[in-house]
C-alpha positions as CSV (number, residue, x, y, z in Angstrom):
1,X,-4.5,12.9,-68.9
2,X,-0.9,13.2,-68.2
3,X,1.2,10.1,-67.6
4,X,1.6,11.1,-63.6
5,X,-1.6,11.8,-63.6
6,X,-2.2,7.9,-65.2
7,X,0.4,6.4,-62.8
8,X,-1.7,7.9,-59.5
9,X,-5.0,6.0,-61.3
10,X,-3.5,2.8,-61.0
11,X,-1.7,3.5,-57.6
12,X,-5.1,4.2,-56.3
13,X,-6.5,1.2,-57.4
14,X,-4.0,-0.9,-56.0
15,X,-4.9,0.6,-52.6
16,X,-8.7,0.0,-53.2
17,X,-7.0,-3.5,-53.6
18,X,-5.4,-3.5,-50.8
19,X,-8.6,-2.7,-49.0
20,X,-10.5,-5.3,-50.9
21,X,-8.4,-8.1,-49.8
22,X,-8.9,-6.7,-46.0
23,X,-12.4,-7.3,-46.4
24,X,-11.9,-10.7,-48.3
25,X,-9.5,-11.8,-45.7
26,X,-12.2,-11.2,-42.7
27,X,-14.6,-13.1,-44.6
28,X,-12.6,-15.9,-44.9
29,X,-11.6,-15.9,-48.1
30,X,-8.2,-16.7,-48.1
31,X,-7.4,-17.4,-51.3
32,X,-8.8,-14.7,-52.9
33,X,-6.5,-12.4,-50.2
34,X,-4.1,-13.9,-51.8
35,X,-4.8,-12.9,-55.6
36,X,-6.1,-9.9,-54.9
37,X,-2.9,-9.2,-52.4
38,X,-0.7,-10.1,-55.7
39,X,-2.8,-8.0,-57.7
40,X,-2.6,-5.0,-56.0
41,X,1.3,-5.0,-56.0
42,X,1.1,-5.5,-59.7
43,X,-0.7,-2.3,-60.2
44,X,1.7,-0.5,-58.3
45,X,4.2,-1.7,-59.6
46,X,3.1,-1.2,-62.7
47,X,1.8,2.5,-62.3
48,X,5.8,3.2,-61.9
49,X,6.2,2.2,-65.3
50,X,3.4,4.2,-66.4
51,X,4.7,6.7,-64.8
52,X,8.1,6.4,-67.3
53,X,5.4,6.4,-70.5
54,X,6.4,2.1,-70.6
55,X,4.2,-0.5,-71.7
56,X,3.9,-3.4,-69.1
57,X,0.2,-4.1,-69.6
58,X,0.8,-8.1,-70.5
59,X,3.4,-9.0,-67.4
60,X,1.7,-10.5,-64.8
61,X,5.1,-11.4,-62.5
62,X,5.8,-8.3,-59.6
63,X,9.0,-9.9,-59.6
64,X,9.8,-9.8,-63.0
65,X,8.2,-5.8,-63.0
66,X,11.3,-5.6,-60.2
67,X,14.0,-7.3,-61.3
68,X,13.4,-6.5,-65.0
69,X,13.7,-8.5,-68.0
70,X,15.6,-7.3,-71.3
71,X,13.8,-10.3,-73.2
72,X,10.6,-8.5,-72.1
73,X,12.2,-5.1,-72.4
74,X,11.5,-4.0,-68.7
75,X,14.0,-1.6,-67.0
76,X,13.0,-2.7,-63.6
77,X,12.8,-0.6,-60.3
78,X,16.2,-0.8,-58.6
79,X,14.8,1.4,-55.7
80,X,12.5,-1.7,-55.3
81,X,15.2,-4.7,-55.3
82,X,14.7,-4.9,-51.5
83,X,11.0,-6.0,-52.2
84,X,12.3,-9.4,-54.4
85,X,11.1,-11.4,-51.6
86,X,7.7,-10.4,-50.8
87,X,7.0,-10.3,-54.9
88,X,8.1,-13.9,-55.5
89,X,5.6,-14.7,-51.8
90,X,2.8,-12.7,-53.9
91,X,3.5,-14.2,-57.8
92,X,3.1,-17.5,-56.5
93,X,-0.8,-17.2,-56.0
94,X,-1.2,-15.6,-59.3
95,X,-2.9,-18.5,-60.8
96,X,-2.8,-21.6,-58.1
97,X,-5.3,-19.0,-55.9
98,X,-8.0,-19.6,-58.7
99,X,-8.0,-22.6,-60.7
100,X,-8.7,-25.8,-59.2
101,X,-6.3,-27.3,-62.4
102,X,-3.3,-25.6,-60.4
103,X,-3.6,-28.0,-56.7
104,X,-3.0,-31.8,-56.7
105,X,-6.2,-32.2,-55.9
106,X,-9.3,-30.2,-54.0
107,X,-9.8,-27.6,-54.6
108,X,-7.9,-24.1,-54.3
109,X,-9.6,-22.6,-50.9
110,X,-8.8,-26.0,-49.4
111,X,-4.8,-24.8,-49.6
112,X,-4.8,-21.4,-48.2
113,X,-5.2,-19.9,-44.5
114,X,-5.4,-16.8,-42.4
115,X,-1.5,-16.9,-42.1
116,X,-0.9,-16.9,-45.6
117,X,-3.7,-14.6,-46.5
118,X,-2.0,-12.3,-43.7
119,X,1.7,-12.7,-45.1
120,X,0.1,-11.8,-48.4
121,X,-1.5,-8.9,-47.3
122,X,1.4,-7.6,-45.4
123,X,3.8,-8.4,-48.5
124,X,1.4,-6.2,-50.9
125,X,0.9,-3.4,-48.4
126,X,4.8,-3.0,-48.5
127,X,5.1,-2.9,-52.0
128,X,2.5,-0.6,-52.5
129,X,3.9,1.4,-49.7
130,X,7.5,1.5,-51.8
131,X,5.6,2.9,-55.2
132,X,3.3,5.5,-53.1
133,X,7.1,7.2,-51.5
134,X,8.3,6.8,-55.3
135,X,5.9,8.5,-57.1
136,X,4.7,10.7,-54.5
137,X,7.9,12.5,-53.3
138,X,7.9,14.6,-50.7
């Protein structure tokens, strides 16, 4: 399999993701909109750098996949700067979303609502947006 080829695997699954947390969200799973909402941008992120033949597999921030990181040796995706936002909205459920050692107290669920599960899914559906017009030129 070629490296494009690689990069449209993991695009497509971020959009499966992306569909996933839909069907989360109408369940009433908000939290897990969330994670899964964070999750699919990471994959498209990521398939952009798979794409370039780079090694990303252990970063887990969309952020930092944006911005880059020379201690991590990531380039970053310039053409995505405009996205910083909506990545920092989505890395902040990567792990308070599941672990009940990450809230005050409750437990996760207890923290999260249709709003936030909706600015979630919006943020994600953006990013993925951005990767699908970058490595699917016209």
């Amino acid at each position: 399999m070629d490296l494009h080829d690689e990069a449209l695997r993991w695009l497509e699954e971020a959009e499966e993701d992306l569909r996933a947390a839909a069907g989360v969200m109408e369940a009433g799973f908000y939290n897990w909109t969330c994670f899964i909402a964070q999750q699919a941008a990471e994959k498209a992120v990521k398939s952009l750098y798979v794409n370039r033949g780079e090694d990303v597999m252990r970063v887990h921030s969309v952020t930092a996949l944006i911005r880059g990181d020379p201690r991590r040796e990531l380039a970053g995706w310039p053409a995505l700067s405009g996205y910083i936002e909506e990545a920092q909205e989505l890395d902040q459920h990567y792990i308070p979303a599941r672990y009940p050692n990450s809230v005050p107290f409750g437990r996760p669920h207890e923290f999260y609502n249709r709003r936030k599960a909706e600015r979630c899914l919006a943020c994600a559906q953006a990013i993925v947006s951005a990767c699908r017009t970058i490595l699917s030129p016209t």
